[in-house]
C-alpha positions, 0 to 999 in steps of 0.5 A: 500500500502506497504511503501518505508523503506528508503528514499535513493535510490529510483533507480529513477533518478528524486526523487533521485534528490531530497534534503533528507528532500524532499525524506523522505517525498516523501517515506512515501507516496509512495510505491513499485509496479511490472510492467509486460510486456503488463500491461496498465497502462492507456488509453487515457481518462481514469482517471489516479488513480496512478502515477509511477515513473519507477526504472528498469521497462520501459513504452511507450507512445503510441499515439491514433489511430483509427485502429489497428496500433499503434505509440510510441511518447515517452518512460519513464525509470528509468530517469522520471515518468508517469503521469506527467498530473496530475501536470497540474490538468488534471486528465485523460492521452492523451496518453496510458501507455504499460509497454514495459518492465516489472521491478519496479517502486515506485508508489503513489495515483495521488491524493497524487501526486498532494497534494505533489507536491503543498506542497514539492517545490523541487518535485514541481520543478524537476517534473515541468522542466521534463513535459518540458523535456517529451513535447520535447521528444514527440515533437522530437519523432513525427518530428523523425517518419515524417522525418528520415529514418527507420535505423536511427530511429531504432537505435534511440530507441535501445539507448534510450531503452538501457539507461533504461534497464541498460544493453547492452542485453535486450529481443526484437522481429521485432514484437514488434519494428515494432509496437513501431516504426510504419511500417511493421514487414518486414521493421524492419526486413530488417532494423536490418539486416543492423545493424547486418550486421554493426556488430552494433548489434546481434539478436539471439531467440528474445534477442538483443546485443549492440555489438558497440554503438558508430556505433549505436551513429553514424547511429542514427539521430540526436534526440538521442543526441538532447533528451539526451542534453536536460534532461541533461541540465534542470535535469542534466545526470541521475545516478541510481544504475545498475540494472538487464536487463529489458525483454519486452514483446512479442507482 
């Protein structure tokens, strides 16, 4: 595996957190991975062989099901890491890891991971108060699917997809949202109509526009602002270099 030449930046937001010394010896162990659009990168039960900490790259947790439907309880950008379990010594993955957005992401072996973050007190820290941050995300997301209403969660999740893409533009269909989101493709699609109607957003061949976030900030439920205190206040606001928009993949 390709090793990660310099220390500083990673484009992460959790191993740029880290003190030098501590990022010097995370990069010697580490190295650069490419992440397309529709990869798994684990399954529930599978044993979890590496361990990635996304920079441009944006993965959905996916919860199981017995049927073809599916649900995301949770996303992991440029602001954390997937495969926090290994951390608790549990080496397989509850949920399924899909690449919703294809980029980069700095990568290690779990076994790695697991030796480092023992050894390395400041990575052992900062991952430690993110598996909390992540378990409220997955715990609000699971009360947002149950409680609010469909626009307020679409507008929800084009935020927090937003905030990982670095970009206002990002590639997107009903298709995929009414997959992530949990209900019909007609429902998506009525439901977006409203927002482009709001003139919130524009929706042309596939590529969504965040025309007025503030409008999109206002007509999300409240957990958009409830998940972004809540990393604020344990891991502090994330600041990584702007990047090129993500792309996703067409379900």
């Amino acid at each position: 595996m390709p090793k990660l030449l310099r220390p500083v930046p990673f484009g992460n937001a959790l191993l740029d957190s880290l003190p030098r010394a501590a990022r010097e010896v995370v990069a010697k162990a580490c190295g650069p991975a490419r992440l397309e659009s529709g990869d798994i990168l684990c399954k529930p039960s599978d044993r979890i062989q590496r361990v990635y900490f996304p920079t441009t790259a944006c993965i959905s947790l996916i919860a199981p099901s017995d049927g073809n439907e599916t649900l995301e309880v949770g996303m992991v950008g440029n602001e954390g890491m997937f495969g926090i379990t290994v951390l608790l010594d549990v080496k397989t993955s509850p949920l399924t890891g899909l690449v919703q957005g294809a980029g980069h992401a700095v990568q290690m072996s779990a076994t790695r991971f697991s030796r480092l973050a023992k050894d390395v007190a400041p990575l052992r820290k900062i991952v430690h108060r993110y598996l909390y941050v992540l378990t409220a995300q997955i715990a609000q997301t699971a009360a947002c699917n149950r409680f609010h209403s469909l626009d307020s969660r679409l507008a929800r999740w084009l935020l927090m997809t937003r905030d990982r893409a670095q970009s206002d533009t990002f590639r997107l269909t009903h298709k995929a949202l009414a997959s992530m989101l949990g209900v019909r493709r007609a429902g998506v699609t009525e439901a977006a109509g409203r927002l482009q109607a709001k003139k919130q957003i524009r929706y042309h061949h596939g590529e969504l526009t965040v025309v007025d976030r503030h409008g999109l900030e206002n007509g999300a439920c409240f957990c958009y602002k409830a998940l972004s205190d809540i990393y604020e206040r344990h891991l502090g606001k994330p600041r990584t270099p702007s990047v090129q928009p993500m792309t996703h993949r067409v379900f």
